[in-house]
C-alpha positions in Angstrom: 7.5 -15.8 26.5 6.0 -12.8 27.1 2.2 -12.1 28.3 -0.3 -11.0 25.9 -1.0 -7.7 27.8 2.3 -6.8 28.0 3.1 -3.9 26.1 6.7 -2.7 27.2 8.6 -6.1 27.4 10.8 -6.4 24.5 10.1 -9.6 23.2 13.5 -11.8 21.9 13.2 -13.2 18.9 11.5 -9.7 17.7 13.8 -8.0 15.1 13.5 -4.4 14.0 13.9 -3.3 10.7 17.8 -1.7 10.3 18.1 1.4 9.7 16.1 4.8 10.6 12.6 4.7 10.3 10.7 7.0 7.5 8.6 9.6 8.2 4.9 8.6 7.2 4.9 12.0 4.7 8.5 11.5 3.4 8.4 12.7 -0.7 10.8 11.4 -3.2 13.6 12.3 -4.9 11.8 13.7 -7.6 9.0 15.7 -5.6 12.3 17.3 -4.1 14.1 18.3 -7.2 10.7 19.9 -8.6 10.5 22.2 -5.8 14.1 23.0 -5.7 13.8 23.9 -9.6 10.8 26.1 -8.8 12.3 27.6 -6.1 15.8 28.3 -8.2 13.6 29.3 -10.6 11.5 32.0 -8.4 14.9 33.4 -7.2 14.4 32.3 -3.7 18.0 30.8 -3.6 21.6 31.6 -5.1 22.8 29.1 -7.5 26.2 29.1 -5.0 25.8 27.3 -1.9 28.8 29.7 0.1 26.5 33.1 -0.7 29.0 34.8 -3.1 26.8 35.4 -6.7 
């Protein structure tokens, strides 16, 4: 049992979540894809990854 004012004793039976945590502004999958249309679309990148058009 930890005290109440302790802030930096892990407690036990206190589980994190698995995994990494998100990012408080993380967008979707679809606000992604948008802007990598618009940005294909502008001509700001090569539709080949390796650089060769």
């Amino acid at each position: 049992m930890k005290q109440p004012e302790d802030k930096f004793t892990l407690d036990v039976f206190e589980k994190r979540p698995r995994g990494r945590p998100r990012k408080p502004h993380a967008k979707s999958g679809a606000q992604r894809q948008r802007e990598y249309r618009a940005r294909l679309k502008n001509g700001e990148l090569s539709s080949h990854r390796n650089g060769n058009s």
